[in-house]
C-alpha positions as CSV (number, residue, x, y, z in Angstrom):
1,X,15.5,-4.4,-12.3
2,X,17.9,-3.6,-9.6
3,X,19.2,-7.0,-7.5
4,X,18.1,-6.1,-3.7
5,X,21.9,-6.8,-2.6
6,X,23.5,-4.2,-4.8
7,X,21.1,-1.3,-2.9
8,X,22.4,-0.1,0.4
9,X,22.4,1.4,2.8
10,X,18.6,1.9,2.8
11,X,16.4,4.2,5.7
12,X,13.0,2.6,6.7
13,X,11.5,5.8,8.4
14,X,8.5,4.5,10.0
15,X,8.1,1.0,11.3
16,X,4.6,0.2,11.5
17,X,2.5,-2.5,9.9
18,X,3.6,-1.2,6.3
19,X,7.1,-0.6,7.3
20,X,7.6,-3.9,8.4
21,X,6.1,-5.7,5.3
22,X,8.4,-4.0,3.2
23,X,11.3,-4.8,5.0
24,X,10.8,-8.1,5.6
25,X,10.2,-8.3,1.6
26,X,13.0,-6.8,1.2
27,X,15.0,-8.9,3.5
28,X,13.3,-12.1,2.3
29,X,14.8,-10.7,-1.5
30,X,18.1,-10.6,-0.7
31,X,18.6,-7.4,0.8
32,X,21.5,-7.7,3.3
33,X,20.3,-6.4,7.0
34,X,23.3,-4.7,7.5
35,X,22.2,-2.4,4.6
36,X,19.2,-2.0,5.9
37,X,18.8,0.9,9.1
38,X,15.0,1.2,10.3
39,X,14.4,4.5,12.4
40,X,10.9,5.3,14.7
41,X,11.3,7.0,17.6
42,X,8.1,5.4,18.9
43,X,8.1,1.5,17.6
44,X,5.6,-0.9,18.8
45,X,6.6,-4.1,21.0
46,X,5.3,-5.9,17.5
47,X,8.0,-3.8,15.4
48,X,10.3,-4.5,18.2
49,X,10.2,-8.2,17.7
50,X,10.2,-8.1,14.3
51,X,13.7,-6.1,14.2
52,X,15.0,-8.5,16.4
53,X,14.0,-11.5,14.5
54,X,16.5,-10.1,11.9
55,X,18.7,-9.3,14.0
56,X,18.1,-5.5,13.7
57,X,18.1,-2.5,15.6
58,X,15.2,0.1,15.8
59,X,16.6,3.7,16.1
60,X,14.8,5.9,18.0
61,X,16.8,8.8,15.6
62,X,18.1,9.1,12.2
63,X,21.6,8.7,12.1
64,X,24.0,10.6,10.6
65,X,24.5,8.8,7.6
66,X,23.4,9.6,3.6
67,X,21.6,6.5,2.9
68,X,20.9,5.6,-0.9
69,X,17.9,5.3,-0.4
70,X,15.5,7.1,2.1
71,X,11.7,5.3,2.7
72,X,9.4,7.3,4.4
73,X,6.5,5.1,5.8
74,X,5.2,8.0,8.1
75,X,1.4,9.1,8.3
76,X,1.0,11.9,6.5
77,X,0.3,14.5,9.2
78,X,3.7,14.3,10.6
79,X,6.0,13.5,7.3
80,X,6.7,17.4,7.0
81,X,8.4,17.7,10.6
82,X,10.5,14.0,9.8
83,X,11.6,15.8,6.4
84,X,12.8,18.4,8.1
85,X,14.7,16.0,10.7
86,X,15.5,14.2,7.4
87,X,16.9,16.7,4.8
88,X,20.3,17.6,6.4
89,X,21.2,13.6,5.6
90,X,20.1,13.5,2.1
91,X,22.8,13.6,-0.3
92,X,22.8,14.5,-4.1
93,X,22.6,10.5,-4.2
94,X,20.0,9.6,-2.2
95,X,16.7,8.3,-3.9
96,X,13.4,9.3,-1.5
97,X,10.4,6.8,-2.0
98,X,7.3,7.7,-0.2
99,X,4.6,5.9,0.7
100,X,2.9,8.4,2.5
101,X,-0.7,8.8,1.4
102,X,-1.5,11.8,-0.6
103,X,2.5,13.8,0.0
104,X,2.9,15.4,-3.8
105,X,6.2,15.0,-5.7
106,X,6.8,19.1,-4.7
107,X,6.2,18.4,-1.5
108,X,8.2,15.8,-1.2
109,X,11.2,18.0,-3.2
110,X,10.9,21.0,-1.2
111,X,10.6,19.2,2.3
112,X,14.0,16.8,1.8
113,X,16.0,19.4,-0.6
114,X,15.8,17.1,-3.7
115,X,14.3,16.6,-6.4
116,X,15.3,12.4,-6.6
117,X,11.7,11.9,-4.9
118,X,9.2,9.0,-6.4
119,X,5.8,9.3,-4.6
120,X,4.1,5.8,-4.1
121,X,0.9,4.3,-3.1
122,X,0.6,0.2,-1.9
123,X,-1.6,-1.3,0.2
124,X,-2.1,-3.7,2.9
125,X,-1.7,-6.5,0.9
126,X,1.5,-6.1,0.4
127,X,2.3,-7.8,4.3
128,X,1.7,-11.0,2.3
129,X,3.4,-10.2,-0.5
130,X,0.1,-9.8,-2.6
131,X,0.2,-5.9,-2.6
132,X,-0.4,-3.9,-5.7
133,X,1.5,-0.1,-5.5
134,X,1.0,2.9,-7.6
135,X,4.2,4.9,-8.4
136,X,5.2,7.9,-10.0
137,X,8.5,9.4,-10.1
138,X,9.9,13.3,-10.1
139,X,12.0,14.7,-12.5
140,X,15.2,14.2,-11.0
141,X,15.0,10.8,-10.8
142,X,17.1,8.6,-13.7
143,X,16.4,5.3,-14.5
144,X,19.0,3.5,-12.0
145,X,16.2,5.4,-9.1
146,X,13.0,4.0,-11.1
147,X,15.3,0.5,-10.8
148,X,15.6,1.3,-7.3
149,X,12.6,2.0,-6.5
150,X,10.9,-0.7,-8.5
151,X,13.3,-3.3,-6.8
152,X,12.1,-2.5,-3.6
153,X,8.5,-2.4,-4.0
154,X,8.1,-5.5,-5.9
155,X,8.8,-7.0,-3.0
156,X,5.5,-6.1,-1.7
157,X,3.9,-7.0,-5.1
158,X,3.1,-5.7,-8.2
159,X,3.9,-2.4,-9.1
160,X,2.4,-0.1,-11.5
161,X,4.1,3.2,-12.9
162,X,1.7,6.3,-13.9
163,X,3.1,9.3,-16.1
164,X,0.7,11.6,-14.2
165,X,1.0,12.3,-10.3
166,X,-2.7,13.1,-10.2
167,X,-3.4,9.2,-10.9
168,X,-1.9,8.6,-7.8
169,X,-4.8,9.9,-5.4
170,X,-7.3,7.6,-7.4
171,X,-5.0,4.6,-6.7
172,X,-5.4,5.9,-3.5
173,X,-9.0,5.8,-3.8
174,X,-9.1,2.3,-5.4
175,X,-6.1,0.2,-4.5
176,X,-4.9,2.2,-1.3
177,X,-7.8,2.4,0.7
178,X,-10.0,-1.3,-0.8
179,X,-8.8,-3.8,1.4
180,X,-11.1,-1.7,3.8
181,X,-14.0,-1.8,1.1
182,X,-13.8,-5.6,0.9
183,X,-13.2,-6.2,4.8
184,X,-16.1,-4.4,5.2
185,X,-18.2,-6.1,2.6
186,X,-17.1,-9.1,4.8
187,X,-18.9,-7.6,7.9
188,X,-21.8,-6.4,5.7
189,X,-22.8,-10.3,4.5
190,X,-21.9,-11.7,7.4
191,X,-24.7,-9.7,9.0
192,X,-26.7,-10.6,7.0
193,X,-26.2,-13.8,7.2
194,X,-27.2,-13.8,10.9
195,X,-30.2,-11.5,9.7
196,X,-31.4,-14.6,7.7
197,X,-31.2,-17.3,11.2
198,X,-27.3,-17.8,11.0
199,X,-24.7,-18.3,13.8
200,X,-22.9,-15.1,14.1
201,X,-19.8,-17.4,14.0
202,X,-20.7,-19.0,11.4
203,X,-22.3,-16.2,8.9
204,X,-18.6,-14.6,9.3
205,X,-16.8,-17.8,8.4
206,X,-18.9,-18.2,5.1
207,X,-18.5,-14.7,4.4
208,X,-14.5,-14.7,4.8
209,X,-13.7,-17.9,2.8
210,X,-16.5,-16.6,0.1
211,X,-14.2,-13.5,-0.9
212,X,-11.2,-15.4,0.1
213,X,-12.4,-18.5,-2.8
214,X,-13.6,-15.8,-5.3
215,X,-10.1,-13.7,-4.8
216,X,-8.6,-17.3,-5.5
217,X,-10.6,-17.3,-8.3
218,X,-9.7,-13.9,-9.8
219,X,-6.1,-14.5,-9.3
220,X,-5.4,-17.9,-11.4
221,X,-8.5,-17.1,-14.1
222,X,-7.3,-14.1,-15.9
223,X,-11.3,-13.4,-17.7
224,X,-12.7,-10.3,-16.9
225,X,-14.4,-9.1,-13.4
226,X,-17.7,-9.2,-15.2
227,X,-17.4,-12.8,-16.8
228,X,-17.0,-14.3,-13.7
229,X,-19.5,-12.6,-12.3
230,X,-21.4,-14.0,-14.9
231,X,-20.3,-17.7,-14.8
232,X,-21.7,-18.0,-11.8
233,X,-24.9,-16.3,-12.1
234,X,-27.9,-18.8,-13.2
235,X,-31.1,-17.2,-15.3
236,X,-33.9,-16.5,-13.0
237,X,-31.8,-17.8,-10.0
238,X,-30.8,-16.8,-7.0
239,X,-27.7,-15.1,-7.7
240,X,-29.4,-13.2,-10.1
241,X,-32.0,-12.2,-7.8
242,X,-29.2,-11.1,-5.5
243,X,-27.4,-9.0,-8.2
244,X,-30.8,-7.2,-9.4
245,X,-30.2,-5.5,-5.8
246,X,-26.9,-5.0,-5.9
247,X,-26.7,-3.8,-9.3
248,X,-29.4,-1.9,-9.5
249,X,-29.6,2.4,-9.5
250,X,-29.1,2.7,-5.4
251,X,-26.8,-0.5,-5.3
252,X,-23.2,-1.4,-5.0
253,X,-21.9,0.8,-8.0
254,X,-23.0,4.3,-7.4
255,X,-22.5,3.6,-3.5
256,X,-18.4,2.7,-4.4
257,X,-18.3,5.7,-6.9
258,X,-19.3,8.0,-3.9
259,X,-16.7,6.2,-1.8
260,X,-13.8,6.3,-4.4
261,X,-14.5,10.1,-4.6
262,X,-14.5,10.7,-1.2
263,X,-11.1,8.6,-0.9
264,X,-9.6,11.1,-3.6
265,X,-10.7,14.2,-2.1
266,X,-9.2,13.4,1.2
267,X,-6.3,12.0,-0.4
268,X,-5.9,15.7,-2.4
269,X,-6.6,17.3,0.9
270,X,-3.5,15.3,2.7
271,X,-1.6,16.3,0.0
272,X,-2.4,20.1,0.3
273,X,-0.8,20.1,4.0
């Protein structure tokens, strides 16, 4: 894999929570901050301070330099005006890595001018450095730009490659958008926790450190989902009683299967334009 400090310069278009994980993985890697430029014309006060803890610089504009590599960490509704901006700075050397939720490699090509694009997909996670990204790469793209590529986002966490684009909107479906699944399975025992007589306060503080523990858990014991699931799950007890609920025809499964499919067909949507 790449070393951090041989990359440069490198474009962070887009400084916003994502943005700034990456870069400060990046930085925290070895990356050198003067080959790092970070360009948003609207940066928070939080991006701001964060830039200036490195002793960086947010442009408000791209400058008119052909980076090596190019990041866009845009939204998705605006990333085919910033290509435009973009394209006239892109050399036959640059490497573009999106992270742009549901942008296809052909969009991607035909919005910068080349065909050096890898399409990506992490998630919030990767602020803490316990992200997990999606990648696939266009045609153009040679095994120094997968090196490249890789280098950067494992920074952010693991990194997985697919052969076929289409994988990449049901990453987005499962990896992409699930921290938002399990914050909200937070909210949804903590409520009913205070259903059943607790402290509002503390329902939510059981409920945080329960999926922070069983995340723990999953992370140092490498058995399946399904055998810790059952290691803690007593004949006739209550646990059991619990998962006759939530596994049951109306529970937890088919309700995520709806909400992974609706996650990909927006995500195919986004990238349609």
């Amino acid at each position: 894999m790449t070393d951090l400090r041989s990359i440069g310069p490198v474009m962070l278009v887009g400084v916003g929570k994502m943005g700034m994980a990456l870069a400060s993985g990046w930085l925290d890697a070895g990356l050198p901050p003067t080959n790092l430029v970070l360009v948003d014309p609207r940066a928070s006060d939080e991006a701001k301070a964060f830039a200036a803890d490195y002793d960086l610089v947010i442009n408000e504009a791209a400058l008119g330099l052909q980076p090596t590599v190019l990041v866009l960490a845009v939204k998705p509704q605006v990333i085919s005006a910033v290509m435009s901006e973009l394209a006239p700075m892109i050399g036959s050397h640059t490497l573009v890595l999106s992270i742009a939720a549901g942008i296809s490699l052909d969009r991607l090509s035909s919005g910068t001018g080349t065909d050096r694009v890898v399409r990506s997909m992490p998630n919030t996670p990767a602020q803490i450095g316990k992200g997990v990204t999606g990648v696939v790469a266009g045609g153009g793209v040679d095994g120094s730009g997968r090196s490249a590529a890789e280098a950067l986002l494992s920074a952010a966490g693991l990194v997985i490659w697919f052969d076929s684009e289409g994988d990449l909107d049901a990453v987005t479906a499962v990896s992409g958008s699930g921290p938002a699944y399990v914050f909200n399975l937070v909210e949804a025992m903590a409520t009913a926790g205070v259903a059943q007589g607790l402290e509002e306060h503390v329902a939510m503080t059981l409920a945080r450190q329960t999926v922070i523990g069983a995340a723990g858990l999953l992370e140092i014991d490498p058995a399946p989902a399904s055998v810790l699931r059952q290691n803690v799950t007593s004949p006739n007890g209550t646990t059991a009683a619990a998962l006759e609920v939530l596994m049951g025809a109306d529970g937890l499964g088919p309700v995520m299967d709806r909400a992974v499919t609706a996650a990909r067909k927006r995500s195919e949507e986004l990238g349609q334009g």
